[in-house]
Structure formats: structure tokens, C-alpha cells
N, C-alpha and C positions, 0 to 999 in steps of 0.2 A: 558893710553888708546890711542893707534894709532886713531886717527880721520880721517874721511875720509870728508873732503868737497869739495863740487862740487855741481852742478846745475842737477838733475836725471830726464832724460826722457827716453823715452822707445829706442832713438838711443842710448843712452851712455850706455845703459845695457852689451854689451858686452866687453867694455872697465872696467867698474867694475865686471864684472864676470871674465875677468881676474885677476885682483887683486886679489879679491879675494881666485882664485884656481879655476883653470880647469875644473877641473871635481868635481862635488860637489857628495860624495860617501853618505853621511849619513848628515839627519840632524834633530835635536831634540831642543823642546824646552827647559831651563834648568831652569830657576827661573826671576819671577820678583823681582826687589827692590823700594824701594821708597827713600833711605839713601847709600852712597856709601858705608859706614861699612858692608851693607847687599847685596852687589857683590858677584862672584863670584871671588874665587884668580884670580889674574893675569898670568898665567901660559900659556897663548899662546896671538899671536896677538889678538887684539880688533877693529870693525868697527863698527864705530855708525851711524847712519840715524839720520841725525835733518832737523828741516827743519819746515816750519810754517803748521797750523794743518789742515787736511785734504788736505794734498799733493800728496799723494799715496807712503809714506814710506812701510807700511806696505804692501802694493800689492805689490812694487817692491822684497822686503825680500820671498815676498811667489811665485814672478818671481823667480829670482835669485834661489831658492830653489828648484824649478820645484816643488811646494805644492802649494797647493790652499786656505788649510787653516791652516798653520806652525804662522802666525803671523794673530791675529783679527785683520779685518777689519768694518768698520760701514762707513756707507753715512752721518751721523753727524759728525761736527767735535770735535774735544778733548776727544775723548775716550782712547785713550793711556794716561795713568796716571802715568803710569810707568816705570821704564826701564826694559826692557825686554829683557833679554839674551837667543839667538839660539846658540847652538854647529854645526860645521859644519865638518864634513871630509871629505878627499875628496886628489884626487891624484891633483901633479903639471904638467906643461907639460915636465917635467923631470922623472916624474914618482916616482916622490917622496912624501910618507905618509905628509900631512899637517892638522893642527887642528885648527880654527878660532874660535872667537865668530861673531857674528854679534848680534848688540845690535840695539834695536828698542828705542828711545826716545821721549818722550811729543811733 
């Protein structure tokens, strides 16, 4: 799993929205897990959000996303119990097909 650490506020969004891919074309939730046997394959890059609880991992992912509600959010904290896998597509600034996950974490 590519890990993405870093410190996330709302200046650095563009700098991680780079990373990530350009242009964000699609993006869908695909499964939570609770056990890494119950991921999904590993068959394209992975970026995780960690980070202590009620940080605003989840708002940034539904930033990032341009979705509002692709990833729960709550005003209490430790409601993410899960890891939670988004698919993402989306063009590079190459103009090249690229396919992410972006994983939401405890």
C-alpha cells in the first residue's frame, strides 16, 4: 500500500490533489474491510488518510472528490471503524487513463 503521510489542511489540498490525478473523472465507493485479507486486490496505486480521530480525513476525501457525501462524515469522533476503499478515475495532466484507490482509515 502506497502511503501518503503528511500533515492535511485545506492549503495543501492542491498539492495532494495533484498526486493524486488531475482530474478526478469518476469516483465510487467499493467496499469496507475490517481484516486486510478482506481488501480489495492490489491492482492499482493505494492512498490512505490516517490521522487522529475526527481530523477531517473524511471531508477532505469528499474535497478531493468534489462529493459531498462519497465518504461519512459525523461531528463525533471514531466513527470510521473501518477501512474504507474509494475507486477513483480520472485523466493525468498527460492526459493519461489513471485508476486510484483512496482508502479512508480509523
Amino acid at each position: 500500500m502506497n502511503l501518503l503521510y503528511t500533515i492535511l489542511d485545506i492549503q495543501n489540498k492542491s498539492f495532494i490533489y495533484t498526486i493524486l490525478m488531475a482530474h478526478i473523472t469518476h469516483a465510487l465507493f467499493v467496499k469496507s474491510a475490517n481484516k486486510i485479507e478482506y481488501c480489495p486486490d492490489a491492482d492499482r496505486p493505494e492512498y490512505a488518510f490516517i490521522g487522529r480521530s475526527n481530523v477531517g480525513k473524511s471531508t477532505l476525501i469528499n474535497t478531493l472528490c468534489q462529493r459531498k457525501q462519497l465518504a461519512k462524515t459525523s461531528d463525533k469522533p471514531g466513527k470510521t471503524v473501518l477501512m474504507n476503499y474509494f475507486s477513483l478515475d480520472g485523466i493525468d495532466e498527460k492526459q493519461v487513463k489513471k485508476s486510484r484507490y483512496i482508502v479512508d482509515l480509523p
